[in-house]
N, C-alpha and C positions, 0 to 999 in steps of 0.2 A: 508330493501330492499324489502323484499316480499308485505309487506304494498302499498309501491312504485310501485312495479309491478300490484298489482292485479287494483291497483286505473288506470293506464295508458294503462293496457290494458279494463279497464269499458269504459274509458273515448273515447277511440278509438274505440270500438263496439257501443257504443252512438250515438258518432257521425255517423258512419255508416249507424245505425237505421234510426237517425233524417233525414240524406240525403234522406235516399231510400221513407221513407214517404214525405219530400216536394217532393221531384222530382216526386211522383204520382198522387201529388195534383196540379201542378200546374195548372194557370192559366194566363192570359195577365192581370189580375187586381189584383193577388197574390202577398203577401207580397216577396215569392222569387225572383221572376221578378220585383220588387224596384229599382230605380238604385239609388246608394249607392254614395255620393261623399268624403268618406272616407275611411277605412277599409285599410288593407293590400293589396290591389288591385293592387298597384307599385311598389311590392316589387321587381320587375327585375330591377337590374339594370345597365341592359344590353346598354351598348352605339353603336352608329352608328361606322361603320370606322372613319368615318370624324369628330364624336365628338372625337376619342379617337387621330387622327392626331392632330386635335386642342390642348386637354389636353397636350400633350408627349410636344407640341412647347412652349406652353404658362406656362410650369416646374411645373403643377398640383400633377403627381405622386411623384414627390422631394417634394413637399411643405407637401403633404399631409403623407408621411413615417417619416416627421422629426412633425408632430401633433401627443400629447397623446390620446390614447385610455382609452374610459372607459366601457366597456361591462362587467357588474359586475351580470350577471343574478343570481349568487348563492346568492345571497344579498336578492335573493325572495323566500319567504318559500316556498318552497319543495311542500307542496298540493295547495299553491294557484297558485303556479309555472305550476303543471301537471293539475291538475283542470280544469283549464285558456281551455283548450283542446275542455272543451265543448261548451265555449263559453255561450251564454246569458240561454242556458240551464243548467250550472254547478248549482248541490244541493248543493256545498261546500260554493258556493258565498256567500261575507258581505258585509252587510249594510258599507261603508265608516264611517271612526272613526275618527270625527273633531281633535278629543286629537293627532292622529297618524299621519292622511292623510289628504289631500288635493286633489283639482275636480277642472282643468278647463273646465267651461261650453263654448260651440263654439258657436257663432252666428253663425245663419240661416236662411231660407230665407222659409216661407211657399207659400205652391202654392196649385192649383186647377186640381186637373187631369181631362183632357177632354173627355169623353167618344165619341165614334163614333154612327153617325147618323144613327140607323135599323130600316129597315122595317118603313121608314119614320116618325118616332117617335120624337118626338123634341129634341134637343141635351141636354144634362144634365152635368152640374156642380158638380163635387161630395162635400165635406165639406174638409174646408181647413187640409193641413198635411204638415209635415215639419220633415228633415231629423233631430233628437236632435242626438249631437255628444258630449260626454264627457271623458278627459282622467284622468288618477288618479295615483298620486307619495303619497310615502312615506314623511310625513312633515319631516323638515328640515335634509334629510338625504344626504344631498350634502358633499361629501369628502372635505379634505382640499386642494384648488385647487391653493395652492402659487407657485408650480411647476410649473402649466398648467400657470396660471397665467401670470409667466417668461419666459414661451416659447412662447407665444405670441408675449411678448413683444421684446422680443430676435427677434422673425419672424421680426418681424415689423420694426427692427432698430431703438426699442423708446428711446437707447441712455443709458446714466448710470443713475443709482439714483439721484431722485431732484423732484423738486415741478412738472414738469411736470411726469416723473415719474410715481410718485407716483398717481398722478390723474388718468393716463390712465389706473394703474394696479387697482386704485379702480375701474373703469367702467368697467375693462374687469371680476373681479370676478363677480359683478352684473349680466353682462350678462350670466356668465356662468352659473349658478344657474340650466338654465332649462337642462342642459344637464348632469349634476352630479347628480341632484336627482333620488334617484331610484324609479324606476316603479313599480305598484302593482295592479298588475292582479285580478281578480276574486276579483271585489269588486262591489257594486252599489250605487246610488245616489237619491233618492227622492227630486224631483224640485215640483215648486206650479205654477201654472198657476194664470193667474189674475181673473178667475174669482174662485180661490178658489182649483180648484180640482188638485190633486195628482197624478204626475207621476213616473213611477219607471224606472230609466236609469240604463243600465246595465243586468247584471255584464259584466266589459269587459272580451277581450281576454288576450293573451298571449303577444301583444304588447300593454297592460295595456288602450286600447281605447275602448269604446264601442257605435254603432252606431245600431239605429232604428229609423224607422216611426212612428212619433205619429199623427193618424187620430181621426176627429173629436174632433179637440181639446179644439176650440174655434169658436163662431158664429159672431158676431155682430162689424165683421174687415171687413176693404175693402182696395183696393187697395194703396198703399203705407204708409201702417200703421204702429208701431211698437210693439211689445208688448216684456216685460221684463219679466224674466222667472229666478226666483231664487232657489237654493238649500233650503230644509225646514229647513239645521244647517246650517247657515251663514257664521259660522266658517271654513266649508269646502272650501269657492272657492275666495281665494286672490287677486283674478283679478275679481272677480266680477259678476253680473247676465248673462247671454245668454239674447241677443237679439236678436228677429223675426221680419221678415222683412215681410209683407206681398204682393204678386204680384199676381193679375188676369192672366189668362190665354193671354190675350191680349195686345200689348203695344211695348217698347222697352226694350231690353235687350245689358246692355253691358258687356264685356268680357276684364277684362284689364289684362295684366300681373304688375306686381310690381318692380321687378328688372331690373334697367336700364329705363324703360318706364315712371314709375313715382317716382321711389327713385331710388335715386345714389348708386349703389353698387357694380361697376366697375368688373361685373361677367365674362370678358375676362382675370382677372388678379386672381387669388390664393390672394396673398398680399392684391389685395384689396378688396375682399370680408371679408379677415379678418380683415382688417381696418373698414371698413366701417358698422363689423356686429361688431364687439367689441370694439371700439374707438371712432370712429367717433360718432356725433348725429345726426342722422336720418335725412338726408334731401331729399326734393323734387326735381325732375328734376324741373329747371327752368321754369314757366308759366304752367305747367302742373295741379297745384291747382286752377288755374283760369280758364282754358279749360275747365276742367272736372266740375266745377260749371256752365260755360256755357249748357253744354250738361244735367248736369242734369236739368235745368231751361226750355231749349228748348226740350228736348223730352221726360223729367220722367220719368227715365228708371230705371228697377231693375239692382241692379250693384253687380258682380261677379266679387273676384277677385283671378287668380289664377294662383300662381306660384311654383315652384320646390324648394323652399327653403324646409326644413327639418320642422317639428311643433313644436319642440322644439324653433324657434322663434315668436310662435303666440304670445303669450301677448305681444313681443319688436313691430312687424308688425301692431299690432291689434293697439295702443296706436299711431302708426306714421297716417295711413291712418286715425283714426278715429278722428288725426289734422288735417290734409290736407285735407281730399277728401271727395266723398261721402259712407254715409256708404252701407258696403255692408256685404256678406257671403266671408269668405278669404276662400279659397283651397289649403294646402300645402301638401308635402309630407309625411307621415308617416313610412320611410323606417331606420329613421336614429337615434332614442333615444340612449341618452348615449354612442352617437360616436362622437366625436366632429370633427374628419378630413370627418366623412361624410355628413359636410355643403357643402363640394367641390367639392364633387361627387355628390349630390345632383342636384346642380344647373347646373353641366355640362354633369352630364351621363344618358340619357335613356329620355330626357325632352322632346324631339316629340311624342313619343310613351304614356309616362304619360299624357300632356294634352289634348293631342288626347284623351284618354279616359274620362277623365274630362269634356272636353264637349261636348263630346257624351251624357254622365249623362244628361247635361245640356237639351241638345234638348229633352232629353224625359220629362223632365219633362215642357220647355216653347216652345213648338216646334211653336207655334202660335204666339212667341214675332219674331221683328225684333230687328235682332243681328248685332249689331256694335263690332266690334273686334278692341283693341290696345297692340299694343305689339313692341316690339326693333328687333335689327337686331346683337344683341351680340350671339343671340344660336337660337333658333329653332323656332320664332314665325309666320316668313314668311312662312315657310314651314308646320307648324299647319294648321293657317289659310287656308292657301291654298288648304289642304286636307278635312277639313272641308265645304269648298266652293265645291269641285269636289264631295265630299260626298252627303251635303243635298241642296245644289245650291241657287238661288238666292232667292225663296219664303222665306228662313229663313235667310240669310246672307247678309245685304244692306253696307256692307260698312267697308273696312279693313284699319287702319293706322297703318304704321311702325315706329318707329322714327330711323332716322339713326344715330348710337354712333360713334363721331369721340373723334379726341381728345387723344385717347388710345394709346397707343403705340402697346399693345398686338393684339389690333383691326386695326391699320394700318397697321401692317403686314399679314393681311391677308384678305380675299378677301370677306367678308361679307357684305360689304358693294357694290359691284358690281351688275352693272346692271343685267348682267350676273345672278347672282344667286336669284335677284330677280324675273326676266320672267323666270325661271325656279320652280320658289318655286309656284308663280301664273300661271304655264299654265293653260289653260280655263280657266280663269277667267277673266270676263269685264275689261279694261284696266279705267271703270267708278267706278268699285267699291272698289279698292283697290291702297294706294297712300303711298307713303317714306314721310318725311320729316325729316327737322334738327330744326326746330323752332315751337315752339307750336301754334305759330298766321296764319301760314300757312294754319292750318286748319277749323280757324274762317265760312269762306264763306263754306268749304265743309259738315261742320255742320249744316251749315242754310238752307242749300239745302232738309236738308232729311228732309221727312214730320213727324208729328207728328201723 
């Protein structure tokens, strides 16, 4: 224990140190001032009244009391456990051990910060940079999840043993996977860039993810380019290389939510988010892969996509859109590893407040794209938009779609879909720039409209 102690109280005087030296350095083109589109940023998660009225009606807290938990932190060695404390500065941190561990790499999206015009100097481009985001489990150290398995299925009413059965409870171990594996802090990742050179990600934190800016990484890319970004031991990343996206400072920018907007995942219901994330296969809202092939055709736009699901479902999320849609940078939350009833909470607690921040991130880094927003009207995306509209106004925001989710039951009974809370989530805002619909072809002409 003394061991224990003297390393956690280093590790907290460190960090101390570290803080008080960036906070005297900084500057408006400083790596502290980054804005980050991951990290523990969300971790509140704190809901509205009106979300938690919603939850209490729609039987969230029952659904989610009778889901197992898995928070097994003691599962994580002891120094890389306290270590983890100092984050990308821990001397404890390892090299990721293919034999042991396992790195998902996250796509990204690089961009060009724009500097402001002085003393009438010509404006200047800096060299492309891109937020590398990777997180790191222990290989195959998932529990035996035959219980969790059956509770599911239990939830679900998938009825007794038999050929159906038995298929749904194969699919639901599958997916469970990323939420049993345990996490492992204070490790790092060497990725190779295409033209050869060596980068070092990491070490992460104590919620086993670790995120930086790598600048000047690459020269000879231009606007809507891609580049593949692999681990140097192959062995490490299951799901495969990171892909970069590349986007000039100029153009269109779109902002789409994922649940409900373009995949069915019935987020006004408990039930069905766990149908839909562990049973079901992945489908698209109707015409929605064919709109959004329109739009990326007609304005070529970098595409973000970002919802409050939990990151423990990236690689399920990553592999549907990168069916259906165009590719993009996904944005999920990072609040909920190793909990499995906090998929629920997730997608219903604190969600205006988390994307509100998210694309905040956003604007700083494409403040000069024009931004198309889509989002549903199951939880919070009227009222995002909206805020974000009254925030940085119409020079960066040309155009908001809702889709309206009927059909539900949990959603007919209540009032989200009313005019009423729509001219209220939009006050100020052009009654031109922002539109509901129930059909995806509705919005054919209003997409032709916006200029390229």
């Amino acid at each position: 224990m003394g061991l224990i102690y003297r390393l956690l109280t280093y590790a907290i005087r460190a960090r101390q140190y570290i803080a008080k030296k960036s906070s005297a350095c900084k500057n408006k083109y400083n790596e502290t001032n980054i804005p980050s589109l991951s990290g523990s940023m969300d971790m509140d998660m704190q809901g509205s009244a009106s979300e938690h009225a919603d939850r209490a009606k729609q039987g969230f807290p029952e659904v989610e009391e009778r889901l197992p938990h898995n928070v097994h932190r003691h599962d994580v060695p002891i120094v890389d456990d306290i270590s983890s404390l100092l984050g990308k500065h821990n001397p404890l941190a390892k090299e990721a051990d293919p034999e042991r561990e396992c790195v998902w790499l996250l796509d990204n999206t690089a961009y060009r910060p724009v500097r402001p015009v002085l003393d009438n100097t010509p404006e200047r481009h800096d060299p492309w940079q891109a937020e590398f985001v990777a997180a790191y489990f222990v290989k195959n150290s998932g529990k035996d999840v035959s219980k969790w398995v059956s509770n599911i299925a239990d939830r679900l009413g998938l009825g007794p043993k038999g050929e159906n059965r038995e298929q749904a409870e194969h699919t639901i171990a599958k997916r469970l996977m990323p939420f049993v594996e345990t996490v492992q802090p204070s490790r790092w990742v060497n990725v190779e860039l295409p033209n050869g050179k060596i980068e070092k990600l990491g070490p992460g934190g104590r919620n086993a993810i670790s995120s930086q800016v790598v600048r000047d990484m690459v020269k000879d890319y231009k606007d809507g380019d891609t580049m593949e970004v692999k681990a140097v031991h192959h062995g490490l990343t299951p799901y495969g290389s990171m892909l970069t996206l590349f986007a000039e400072p100029e153009g269109w920018l779109v902002v789409s939510d994922i649940d409900d907007t373009i995949k069915i995942t019935m987020t006004a219901s408990p039930l069905g988010i766990l149908s839909s994330t562990f049973v079901d296969a992945p489908t698209p809202i109707r015409g929605m892969p064919e709109l959004y092939a329109h739009i990326h055709s007609h304005l070529a736009p970098t595409w973000f996509y970002v919802s409050a699901s939990p990151y423990n479902l990236y690689p399920f999320l990553r592999g549907f859109l990168h069916t259906y849609y165009p590719k993009g940078t996904t944005i999920l939350r990072d609040a909920t590893w190793q909990n499995l009833s906090g998929i629920l909470q997730s997608l219903t607690e604190g969600t205006e407040s988390y994307k509100d921040s998210r694309i905040e991130k956003i604007q700083e880094w494409f403040p000069r794209r024009k931004l198309l927003c889509t989002g549903d009207s199951t939880q919070s995306d009227p009222e995002v938009y909206g805020d974000m509209y009254r925030k940085f106004g119409g020079e960066w925001i040309k155009a908001v779609f809702i889709r309206k989710v009927t059909g539900v039951a949990e959603m007919d009974r209540t009032e989200k879909n009313s005019d009423e809370r729509f001219e209220k989530a939009f006050r100020g805002v052009p009654k031109s720039v922002w539109r509901t619909f129930a059909e995806p072809e509705e919005l054919y002409e209003a997409v032709n409209a916006l200029e390229r």
